[in-house]
N, C-alpha and C positions, 0 to 999 in steps of 0.2 A: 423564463426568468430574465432580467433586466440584462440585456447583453453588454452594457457600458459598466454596470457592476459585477459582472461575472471577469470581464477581459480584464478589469483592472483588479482584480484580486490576482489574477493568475499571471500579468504582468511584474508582481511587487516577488511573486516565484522568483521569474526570471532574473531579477535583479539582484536577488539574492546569489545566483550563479557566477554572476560579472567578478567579483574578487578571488573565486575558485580560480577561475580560468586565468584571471591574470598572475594571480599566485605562483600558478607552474611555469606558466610562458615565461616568467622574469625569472623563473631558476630559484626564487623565494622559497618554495616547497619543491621539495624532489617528488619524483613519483611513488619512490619505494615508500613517501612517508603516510599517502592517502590510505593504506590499509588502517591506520593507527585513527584516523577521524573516523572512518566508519567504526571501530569499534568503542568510539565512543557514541555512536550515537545508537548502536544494536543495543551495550550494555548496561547505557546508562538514559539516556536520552527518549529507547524508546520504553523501559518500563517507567520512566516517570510519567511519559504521555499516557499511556495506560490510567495508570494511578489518577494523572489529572482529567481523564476522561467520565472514571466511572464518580469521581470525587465533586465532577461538576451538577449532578444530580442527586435528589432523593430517595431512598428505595419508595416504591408505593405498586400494590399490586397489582393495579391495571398496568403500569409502566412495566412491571418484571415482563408482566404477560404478552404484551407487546416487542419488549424485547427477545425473549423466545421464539415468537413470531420471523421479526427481522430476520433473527440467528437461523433461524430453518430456513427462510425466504433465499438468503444469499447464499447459503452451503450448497441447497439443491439446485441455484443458478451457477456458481462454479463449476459444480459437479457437470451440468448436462458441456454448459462451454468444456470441458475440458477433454470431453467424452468426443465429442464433436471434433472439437479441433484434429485429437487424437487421429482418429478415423479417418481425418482427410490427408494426412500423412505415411496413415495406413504402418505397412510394413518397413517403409525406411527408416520408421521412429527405433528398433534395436540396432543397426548399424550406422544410426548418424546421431551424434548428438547433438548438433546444430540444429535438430529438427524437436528432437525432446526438449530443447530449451525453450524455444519455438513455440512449445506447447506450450510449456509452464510462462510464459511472459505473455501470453495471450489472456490468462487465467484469474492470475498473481496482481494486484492493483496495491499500490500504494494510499489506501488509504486511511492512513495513518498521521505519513510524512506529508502527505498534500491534501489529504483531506479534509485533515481537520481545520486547518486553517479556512477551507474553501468553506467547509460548512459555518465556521464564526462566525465569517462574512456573510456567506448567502440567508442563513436562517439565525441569526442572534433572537437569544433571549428562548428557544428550545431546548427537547432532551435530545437534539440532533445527535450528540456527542456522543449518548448513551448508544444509540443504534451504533453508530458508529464505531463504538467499541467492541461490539457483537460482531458488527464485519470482521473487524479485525482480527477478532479472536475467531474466526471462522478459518478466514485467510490461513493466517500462523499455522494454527492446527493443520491445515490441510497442504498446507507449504512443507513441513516437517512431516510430513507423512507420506501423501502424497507424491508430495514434489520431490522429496530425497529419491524415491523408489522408481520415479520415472525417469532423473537425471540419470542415474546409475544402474539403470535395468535391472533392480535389485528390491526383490517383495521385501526384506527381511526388514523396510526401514517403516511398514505400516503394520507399527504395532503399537500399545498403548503404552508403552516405557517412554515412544518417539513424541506421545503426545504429549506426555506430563514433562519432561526433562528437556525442555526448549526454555530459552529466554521469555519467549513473548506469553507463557503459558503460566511461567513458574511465578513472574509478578502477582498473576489472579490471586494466587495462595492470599496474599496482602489486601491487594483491590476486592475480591467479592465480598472476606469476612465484613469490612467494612463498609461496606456497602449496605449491605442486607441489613447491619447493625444500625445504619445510619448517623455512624462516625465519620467525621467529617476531621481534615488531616491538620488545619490550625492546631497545635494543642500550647496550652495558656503558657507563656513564657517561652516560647518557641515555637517559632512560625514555621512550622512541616511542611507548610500547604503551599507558603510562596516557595519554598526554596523546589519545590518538586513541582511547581505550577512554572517556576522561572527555567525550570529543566526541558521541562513538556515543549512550553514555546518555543527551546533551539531545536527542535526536529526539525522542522520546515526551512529555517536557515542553512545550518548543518546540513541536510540532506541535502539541499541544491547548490551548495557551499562544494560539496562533494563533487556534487555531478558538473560541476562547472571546471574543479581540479580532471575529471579522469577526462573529460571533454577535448582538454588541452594534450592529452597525451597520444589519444588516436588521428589517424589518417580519416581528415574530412570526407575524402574519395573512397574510401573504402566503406566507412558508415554508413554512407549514403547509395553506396550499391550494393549492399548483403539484401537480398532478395526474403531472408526467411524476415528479416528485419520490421520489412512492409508487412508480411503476412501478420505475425503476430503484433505489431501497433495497429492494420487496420479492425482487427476481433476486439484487443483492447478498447479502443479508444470509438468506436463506430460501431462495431457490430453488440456487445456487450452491453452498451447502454441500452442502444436499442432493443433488446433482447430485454432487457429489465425492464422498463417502461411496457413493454408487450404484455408480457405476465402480469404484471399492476391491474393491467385495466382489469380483466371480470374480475378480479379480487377487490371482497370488500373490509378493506384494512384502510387505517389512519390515513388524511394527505401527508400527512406529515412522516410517515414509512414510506410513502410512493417517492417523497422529495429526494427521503437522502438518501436511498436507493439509488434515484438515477445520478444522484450526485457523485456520488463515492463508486457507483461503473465506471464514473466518465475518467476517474484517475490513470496517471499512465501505471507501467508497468512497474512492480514493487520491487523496490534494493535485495530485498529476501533473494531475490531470484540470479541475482549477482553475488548472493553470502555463499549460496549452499552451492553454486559449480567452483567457488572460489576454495570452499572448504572438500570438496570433494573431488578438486583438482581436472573438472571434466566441463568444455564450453564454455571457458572466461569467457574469450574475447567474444562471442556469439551474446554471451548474456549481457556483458557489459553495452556493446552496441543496443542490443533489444532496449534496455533502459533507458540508455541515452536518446535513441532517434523518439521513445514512443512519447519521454518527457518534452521533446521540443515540438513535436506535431500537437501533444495537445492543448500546450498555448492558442492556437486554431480550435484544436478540436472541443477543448470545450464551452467557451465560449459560444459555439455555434449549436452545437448541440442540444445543449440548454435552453438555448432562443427554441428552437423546435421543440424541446417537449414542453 
């Protein structure tokens, strides 16, 4: 892909950052207040992106078909990364949790908050969005399930109550009827569509609006030396795509699955993975670093990335 159009997508991220950061540094926003924007953008922000993803398409059956596709394509590449990572931590993963965050930030992609935006730009005028929404709802699921259970050493949270009774899950109830129905969210005298389309757009703002506030509040020298930090941004952002692209090839599916595949690997590490040690009181600050270092390497990373596949 066009590497002067990739950089400058993922430069208009960074910039997005710039008032986060200055926000906190000038005392404008306190720290204790950044809890309060991410939850606008978990509980509001991201089910309208949801909404405005699967709302940006058609139902049609070759499309469902392919999305299904997708949806199994990314679960069972999670799954093996995760398996993997897992293994090379081995047995330190029950008494460190630095190390199961580790995991899960190696796993867990953002592509959601950074993705979609990437895909507008990279592929307009596709059902990029649609795949994309499949990650996502691949992701969630398995972030809430999953990822609770490895955070906390605790099987009891991969169960099917964890899947259904999540934010990013419970949206679907809304987005697939309509979908399938091929209801479309405009309704005559009341525009649904923009006010939930004008929602979707502040995820990628918001989200790095965010990350550029909690940015301002850690030690640059410490972020930049947390060792598990490298580990799970190099899987993320390097080893993941790669890994997806690999798999692509003997398989004979759409370019256009092959694309936003590697597109949405290449994302850094997802906010999710900073909600759930934050609500389960276990690897803040491990997770909050994970997100932040993996977001600013992959200004680099994928931009180059891209060029090579």
């Amino acid at each position: 892909m066009d590497f002067g159009i990739t950089a400058g997508a993922v430069l208009v991220m960074l910039i997005y950052a710039v008032p986060g950061f200055v926000l906190v540094k000038t005392k404008a926003v306190k720290e204790e207040h950044i809890s309060s924007f991410a939850k606008v953008l978990l509980y509001v922000c991201q089910p309208c992106l949801t909404m405005y993803q699967f709302n940006s398409v058609t139902y049609e059956k070759e499309l469902f078909k392919n999305m299904l596709l997708f949806f199994g394509i990314c679960t069972a590449l999670q799954i093996v990364i995760l398996a993997a990572v897992g293994a090379v931590f081995g047995k330190r993963l029950r008494g460190d949790v630095g190390a199961r965050i580790a995991v899960c930030a190696s796993v867990f992609g953002n592509v959601g908050y950074f993705g979609v935006p990437l895909l507008e730009k990279l592929l307009p005028g596709t059902n990029a969005l649609a795949y994309s929404a499949m990650f996502a709802v691949s992701m969630n699921l398995m972030a809430w399930t999953l990822g609770c259970a490895l955070i906390t050493c605790d099987k009891k949270y991969i169960k099917v109550k964890k899947l259904v009774l999540n934010p990013a899950t419970l949206v679907l109830f809304v987005a697939l009827p309509l979908f399938f129905t091929g209801t479309k969210l405009p309704i005559e005298g009341f525009d649904l569509g923009g006010i939930v389309s004008l929602l979707a757009k502040m995820t990628a703002p918001l989200c790095m609006l965010i990350l550029g506030m909690r940015l301002a509040t850690v030690s640059v020298k410490e972020l930049f030396s947390n060792g598990k930090c490298y580990v799970s941004a190099a899987v993320k952002l390097v080893i993941f795509p790669l890994a997806a692209w690999a798999i692509t090839l003997p398989l004979n599916i759409p370019e256009l699955l092959k694309q936003v595949l590697c597109i949405t690997c290449c994302c850094p590490t997802a906010s999710v993975v900073l909600n759930l040690s934050e609500l389960f009181g276990e690897g803040q600050k491990q997770a909050a670093d994970s997100v932040l270092l993996s977001t600013i390497f992959c200004l680099l990373t994928i931009p180059v990335i891209l060029l090579i596949l």
